[in-house]
C-alpha positions in Angstrom: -19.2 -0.7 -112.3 -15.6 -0.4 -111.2 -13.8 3.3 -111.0 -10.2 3.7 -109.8 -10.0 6.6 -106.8 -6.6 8.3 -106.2 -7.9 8.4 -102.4 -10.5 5.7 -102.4 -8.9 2.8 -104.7 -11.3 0.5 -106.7 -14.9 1.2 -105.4 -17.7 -0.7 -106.9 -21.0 0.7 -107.5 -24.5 0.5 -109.6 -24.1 3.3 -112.1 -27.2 3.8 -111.6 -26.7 5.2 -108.1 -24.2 7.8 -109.3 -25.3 11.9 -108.4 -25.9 13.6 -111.9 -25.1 17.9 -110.6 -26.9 20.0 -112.5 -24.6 22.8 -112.7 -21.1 22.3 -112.1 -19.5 22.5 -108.7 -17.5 26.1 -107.8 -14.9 26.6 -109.4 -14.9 22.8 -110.7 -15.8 23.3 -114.4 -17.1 19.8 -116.4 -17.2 17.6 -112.9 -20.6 16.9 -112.5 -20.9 13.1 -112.1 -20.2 12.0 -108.8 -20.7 8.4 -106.4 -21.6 9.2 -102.7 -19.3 6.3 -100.6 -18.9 5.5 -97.0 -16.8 3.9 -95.0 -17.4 -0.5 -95.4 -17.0 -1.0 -91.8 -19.2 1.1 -90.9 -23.1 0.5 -90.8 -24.7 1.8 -94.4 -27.6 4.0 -92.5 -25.2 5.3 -89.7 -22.7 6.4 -91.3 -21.3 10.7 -90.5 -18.9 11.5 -93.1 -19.1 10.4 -96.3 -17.0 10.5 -99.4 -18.6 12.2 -102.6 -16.1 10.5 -105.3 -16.0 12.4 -108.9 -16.5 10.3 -111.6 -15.0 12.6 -113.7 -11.6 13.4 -112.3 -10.1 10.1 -110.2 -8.5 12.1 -108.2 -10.8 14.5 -106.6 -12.9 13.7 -103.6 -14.8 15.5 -101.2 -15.7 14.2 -97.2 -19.0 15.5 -96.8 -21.6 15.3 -93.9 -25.2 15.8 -92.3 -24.9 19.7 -91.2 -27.3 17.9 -88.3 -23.9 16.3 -87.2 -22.5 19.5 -86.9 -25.3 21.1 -84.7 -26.8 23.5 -88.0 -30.1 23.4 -89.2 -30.8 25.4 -93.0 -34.5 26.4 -93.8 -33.3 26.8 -97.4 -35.2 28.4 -100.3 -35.0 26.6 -103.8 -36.3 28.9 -107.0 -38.6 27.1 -109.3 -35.6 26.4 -111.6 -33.5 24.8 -109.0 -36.4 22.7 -107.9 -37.5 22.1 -111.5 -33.8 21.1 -112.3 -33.5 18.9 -109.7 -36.7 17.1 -110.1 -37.9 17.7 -106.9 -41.4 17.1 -106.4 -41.4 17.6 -102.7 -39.0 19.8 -100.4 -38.9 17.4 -97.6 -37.4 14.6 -100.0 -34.5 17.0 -100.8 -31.2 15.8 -98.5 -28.8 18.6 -97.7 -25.0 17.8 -97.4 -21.6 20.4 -96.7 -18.3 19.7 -97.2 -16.1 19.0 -94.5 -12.0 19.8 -94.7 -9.1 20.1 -92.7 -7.4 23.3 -92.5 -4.1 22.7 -92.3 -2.7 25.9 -92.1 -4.7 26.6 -89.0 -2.2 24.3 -87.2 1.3 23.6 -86.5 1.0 20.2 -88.0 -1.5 18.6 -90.2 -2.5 16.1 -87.7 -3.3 18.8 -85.7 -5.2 20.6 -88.0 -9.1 21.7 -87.3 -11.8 20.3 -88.8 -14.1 22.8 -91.0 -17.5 22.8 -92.7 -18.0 24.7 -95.7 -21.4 25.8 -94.8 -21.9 28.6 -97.2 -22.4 26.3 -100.4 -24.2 23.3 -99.5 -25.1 20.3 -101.7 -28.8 19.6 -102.0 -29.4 16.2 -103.6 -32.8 14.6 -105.1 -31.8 11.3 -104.3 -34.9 10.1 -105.9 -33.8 11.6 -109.4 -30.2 11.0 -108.4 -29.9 14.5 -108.9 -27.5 17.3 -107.3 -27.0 21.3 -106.8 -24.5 23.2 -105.0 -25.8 26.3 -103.7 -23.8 29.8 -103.6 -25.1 33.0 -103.3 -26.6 31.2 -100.2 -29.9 32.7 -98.9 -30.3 30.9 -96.0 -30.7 30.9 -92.0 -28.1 29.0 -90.4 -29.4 27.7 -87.1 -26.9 26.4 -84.8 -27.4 24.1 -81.5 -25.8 23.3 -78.5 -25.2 20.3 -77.5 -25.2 19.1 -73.9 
């Protein structure tokens, strides 16, 4: 399948491998269908950011990344309904993501601007079912580590 990205330009994909979220995202109302992407040049199974496309709106997409990359660990706590909604038939086959931004306001120009992690609402994705959440409400530990 072919979709056109405002950011991303033509990107090709299985439709098949599209993320169904089972509740919209916040503050996104009717956005649900979505294509996680990478970077070509860069190896499929190493890759640290990704891009999470809509397939609903062309022009909205989201970097998102491994909250390992970033040195945070969640033990996360799924009701029955999320699980159930989800299809998730194990917790260790669940993959957590966050969404990464720049804040450009933090700095005097954009290029300058710091990197931040919306850690608060993170996507959990059944990527067995194909299947998405966004969590709010969060009740989670957020382990940090330091790297030497």
């Amino acid at each position: 399948m072919h979709f056109e990205s405002s950011l991303l330009g033509t990107i090709e994909f299985d439709d098949r491998s599209a993320l169904t979220f089972v509740a919209d995202l916040a503050g996104l109302e009717g956005c649900r269908r979505f294509q996680l992407c990478h970077d070509a040049g860069v190896e499929p199974d190493a890759p640290r950011v990704w891009w999470l496309q809509s397939l609903d709106q062309p022009d909205l997409t989201f970097s998102v990344t491994d909250p390992a990359n970033l040195g945070v660990r969640y033990v996360l706590e799924l009701s029955d309904e999320q699980a159930a909604a989800l299809q998730l038939q194990r917790a260790e086959d669940a993959v957590v993501l966050v969404m990464v931004y720049k804040d450009v306001l933090a700095a005097a120009h954009p290029a300058m601007a710091p990197l931040k992690a919306n850690l608060v609402a993170p996507l959990v994705i059944n990527p067995v079912a194909r299947t998405a959440l966004q969590l709010t409400g969060l009740k989670a530990d957020v382990c940090f580590s330091n790297r030497s």
